[in-house]
C-alpha positions in Angstrom: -12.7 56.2 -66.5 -12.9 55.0 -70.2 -11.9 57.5 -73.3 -16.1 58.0 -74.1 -16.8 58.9 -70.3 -13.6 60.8 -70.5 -15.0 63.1 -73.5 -18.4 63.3 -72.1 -17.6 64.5 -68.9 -15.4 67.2 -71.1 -18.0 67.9 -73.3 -20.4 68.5 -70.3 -17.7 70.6 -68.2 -17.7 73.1 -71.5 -21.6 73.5 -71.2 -21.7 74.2 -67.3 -18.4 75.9 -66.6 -18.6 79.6 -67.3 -16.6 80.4 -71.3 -13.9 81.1 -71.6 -12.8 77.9 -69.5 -9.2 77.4 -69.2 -7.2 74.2 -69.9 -5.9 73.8 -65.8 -10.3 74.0 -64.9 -11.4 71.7 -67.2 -8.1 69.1 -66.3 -9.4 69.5 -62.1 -13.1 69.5 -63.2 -12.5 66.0 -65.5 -9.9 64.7 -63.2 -7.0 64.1 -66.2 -3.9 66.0 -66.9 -3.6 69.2 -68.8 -1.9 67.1 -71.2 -5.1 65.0 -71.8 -7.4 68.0 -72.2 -5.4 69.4 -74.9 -5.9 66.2 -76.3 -9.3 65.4 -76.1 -10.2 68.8 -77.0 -9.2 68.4 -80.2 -10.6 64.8 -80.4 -13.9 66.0 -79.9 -13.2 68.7 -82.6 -12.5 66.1 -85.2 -15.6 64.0 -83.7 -17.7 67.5 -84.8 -17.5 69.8 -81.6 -17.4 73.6 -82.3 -15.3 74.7 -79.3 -13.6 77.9 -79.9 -10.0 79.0 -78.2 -6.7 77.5 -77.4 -4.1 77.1 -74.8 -3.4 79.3 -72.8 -6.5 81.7 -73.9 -9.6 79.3 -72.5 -12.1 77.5 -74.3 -16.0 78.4 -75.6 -18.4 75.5 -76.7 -20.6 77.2 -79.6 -21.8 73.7 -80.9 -21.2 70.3 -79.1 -22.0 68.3 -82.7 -23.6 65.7 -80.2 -27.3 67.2 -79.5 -29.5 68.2 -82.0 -31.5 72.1 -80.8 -34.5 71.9 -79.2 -37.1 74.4 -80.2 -38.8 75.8 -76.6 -40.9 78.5 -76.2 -39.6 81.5 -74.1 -42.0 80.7 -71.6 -41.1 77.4 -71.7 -37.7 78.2 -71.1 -38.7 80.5 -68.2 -40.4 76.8 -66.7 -37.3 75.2 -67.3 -35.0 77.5 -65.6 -37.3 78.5 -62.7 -37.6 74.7 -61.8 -33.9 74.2 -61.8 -33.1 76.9 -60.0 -35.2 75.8 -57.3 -33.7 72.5 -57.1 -30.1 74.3 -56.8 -31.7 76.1 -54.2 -33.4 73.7 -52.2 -31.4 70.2 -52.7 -28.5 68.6 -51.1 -24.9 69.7 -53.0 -25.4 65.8 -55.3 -29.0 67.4 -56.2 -27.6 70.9 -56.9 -25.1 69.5 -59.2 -27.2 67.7 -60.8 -29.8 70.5 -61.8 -26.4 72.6 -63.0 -25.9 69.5 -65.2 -29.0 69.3 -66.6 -29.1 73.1 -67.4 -25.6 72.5 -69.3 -27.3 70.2 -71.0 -30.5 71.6 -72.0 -28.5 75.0 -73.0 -26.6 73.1 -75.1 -29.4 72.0 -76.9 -30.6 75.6 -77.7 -30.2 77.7 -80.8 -28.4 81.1 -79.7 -32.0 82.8 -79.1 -32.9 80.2 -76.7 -29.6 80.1 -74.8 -30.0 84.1 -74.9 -33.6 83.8 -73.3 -32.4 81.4 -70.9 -29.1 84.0 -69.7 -32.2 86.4 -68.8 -34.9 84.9 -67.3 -37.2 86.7 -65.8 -38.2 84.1 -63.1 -36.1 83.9 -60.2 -35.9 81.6 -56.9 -35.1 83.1 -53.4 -35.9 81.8 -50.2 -35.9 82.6 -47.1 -34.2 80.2 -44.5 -32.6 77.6 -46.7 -29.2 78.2 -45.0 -31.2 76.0 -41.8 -32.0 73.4 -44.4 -28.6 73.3 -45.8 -27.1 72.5 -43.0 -29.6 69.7 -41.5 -29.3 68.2 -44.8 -24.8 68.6 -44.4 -25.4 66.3 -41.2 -27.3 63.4 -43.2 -26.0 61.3 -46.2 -29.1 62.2 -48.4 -27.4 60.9 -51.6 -28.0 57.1 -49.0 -31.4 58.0 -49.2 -31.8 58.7 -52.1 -30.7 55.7 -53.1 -32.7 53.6 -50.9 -35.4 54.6 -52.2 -34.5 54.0 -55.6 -33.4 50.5 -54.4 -36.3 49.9 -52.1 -34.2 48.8 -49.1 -34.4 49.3 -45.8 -32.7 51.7 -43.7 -31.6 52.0 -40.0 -31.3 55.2 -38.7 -31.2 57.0 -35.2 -34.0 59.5 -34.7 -34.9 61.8 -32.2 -39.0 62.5 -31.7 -40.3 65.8 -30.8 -40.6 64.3 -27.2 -36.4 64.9 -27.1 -36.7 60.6 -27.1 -34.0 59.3 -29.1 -34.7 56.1 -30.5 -33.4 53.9 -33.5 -35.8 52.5 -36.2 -35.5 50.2 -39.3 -37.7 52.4 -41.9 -38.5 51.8 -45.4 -37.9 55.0 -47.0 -40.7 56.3 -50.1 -40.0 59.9 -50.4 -38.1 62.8 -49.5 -40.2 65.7 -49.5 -39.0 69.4 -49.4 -41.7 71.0 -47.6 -41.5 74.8 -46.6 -38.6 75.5 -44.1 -38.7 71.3 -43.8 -37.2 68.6 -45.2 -39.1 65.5 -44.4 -38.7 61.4 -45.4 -41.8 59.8 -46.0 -41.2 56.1 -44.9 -42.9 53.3 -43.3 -42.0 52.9 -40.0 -40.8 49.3 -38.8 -41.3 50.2 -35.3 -44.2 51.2 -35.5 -45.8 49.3 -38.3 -47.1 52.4 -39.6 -46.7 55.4 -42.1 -44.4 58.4 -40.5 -42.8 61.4 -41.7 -39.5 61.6 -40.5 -37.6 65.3 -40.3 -34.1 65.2 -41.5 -33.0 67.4 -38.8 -34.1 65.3 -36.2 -32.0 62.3 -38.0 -28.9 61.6 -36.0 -27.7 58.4 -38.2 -28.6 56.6 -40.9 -27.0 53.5 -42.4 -28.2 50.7 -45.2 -29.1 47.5 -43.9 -29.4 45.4 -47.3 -32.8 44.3 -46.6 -34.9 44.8 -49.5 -38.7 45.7 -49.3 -39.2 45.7 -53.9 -41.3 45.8 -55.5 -43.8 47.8 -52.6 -42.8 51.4 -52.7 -45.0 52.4 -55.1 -47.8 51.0 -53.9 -47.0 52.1 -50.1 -46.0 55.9 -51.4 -49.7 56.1 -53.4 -51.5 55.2 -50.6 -49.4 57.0 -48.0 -50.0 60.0 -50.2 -54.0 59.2 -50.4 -54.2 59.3 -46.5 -52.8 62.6 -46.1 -55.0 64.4 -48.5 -58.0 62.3 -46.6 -55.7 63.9 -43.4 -55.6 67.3 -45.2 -59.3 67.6 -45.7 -60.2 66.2 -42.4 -57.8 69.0 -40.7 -55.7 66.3 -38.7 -52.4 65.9 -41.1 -50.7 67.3 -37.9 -52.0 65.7 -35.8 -51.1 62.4 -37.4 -48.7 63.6 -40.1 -45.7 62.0 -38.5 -43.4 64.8 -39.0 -43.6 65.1 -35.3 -42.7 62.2 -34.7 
């Protein structure tokens, strides 16, 4: 890790980790000595960081020096944190994290009222059975998904169909889709040359296979997602939806 990746990840472990945050959390959080959190800390106090504390005592972050405030409504910031807190609640533990990050981030853009508003929201996320999807999503490697799809490669995996037939299939992942109770890959199938949603739960394996189907997804994911609206309205989206499958 270089000294600037060093500080920023320092920098962003003061605006997620809960003030005041002692010297030992913010060394295991950053992965560096105590020794080189003392001394960064006050490296990014010379650079213009307002962090409050000292050894021994913990330490607050009133003003990064870094990011300039954002002015957002309160209802805005009721948007904002709703919409975060549902991707804590419903992603994989790389998604989560990465929502907490981005609320660090944003907070730290916020004058005091803002940061204040955003303490108390209002709006809150609860829902009912995520502990199922939590744990189908523990079995897969969604952060490899994720990142075929960014890539647009192909991927192997071993599924099992509603049938109880296990089979394995070289798909080329679009989307992952957090439906209601579900968590579903939209993908076109190999096997069957074909659109097919594929439930995460039922996904016993999955591994890259470094074949590369760029620059199509978009193009495949638009008009996958034109035929199931046409599949919506025409009442047969189950039918032929593929999350069956």
């Amino acid at each position: 890790m270089s000294r600037s990746e060093r500080l920023f990840a320092l920098l962003q472990a003061l605006r997620t980790l809960a003030p005041p945050v002692t010297g030992q959390a913010l060394a295991r959080e950053t992965g560096v000595s105590l020794r080189s959190v003392y001394r960064d800390i006050e490296t990014l106090r010379a650079g213009g960081a307002d962090i409050a504390g000292e050894a021994g005592a913990g330490y607050t972050l009133l003003d990064d020096g870094t990011l300039r405030p954002r002015t957002f409504s309160r209802i805005e910031i009721e948007a904002l944190t709703l919409g975060l807190a549902q991707v804590r609640q419903m992603g994989d533990p790389a998604l989560a994290a990465a929502a907490d990050a981005v609320l660090g981030k944003v907070a730290a853009t916020l004058p005091s009222l803002g940061q204040q508003h955003m303490l108390h929201a209002v709006s809150r996320v609860h829902q009912f059975g995520d502990l199922d999807r939590r744990a189908a999503m523990a079995e897969v490697d969604m952060d490899l998904i994720r990142l075929a799809c960014w890539r647009e490669e192909a991927l192997d995996i071993r599924y099992t169909a509603r049938d109880g037939v296990a089979t394995r299939r070289a798909i080329w992942p679009l989307a992952i889709v957090y439906l209601d109770g579900m968590l579903v890959v939209l993908a076109r199938c190999c096997l069957r040359d074909d659109f097919r949603m594929f439930r995460v739960d039922r996904i016993a394996s999955v591994a890259t296979t470094g074949v590369s189907f760029r620059p199509r997804r978009a193009e495949l994911l638009r008009n996958y997602l034109v035929r199931l609206d046409q599949e919506s309205e025409a009442g047969t989206v189950v039918a032929r939806g593929g999350a069956q499958v």
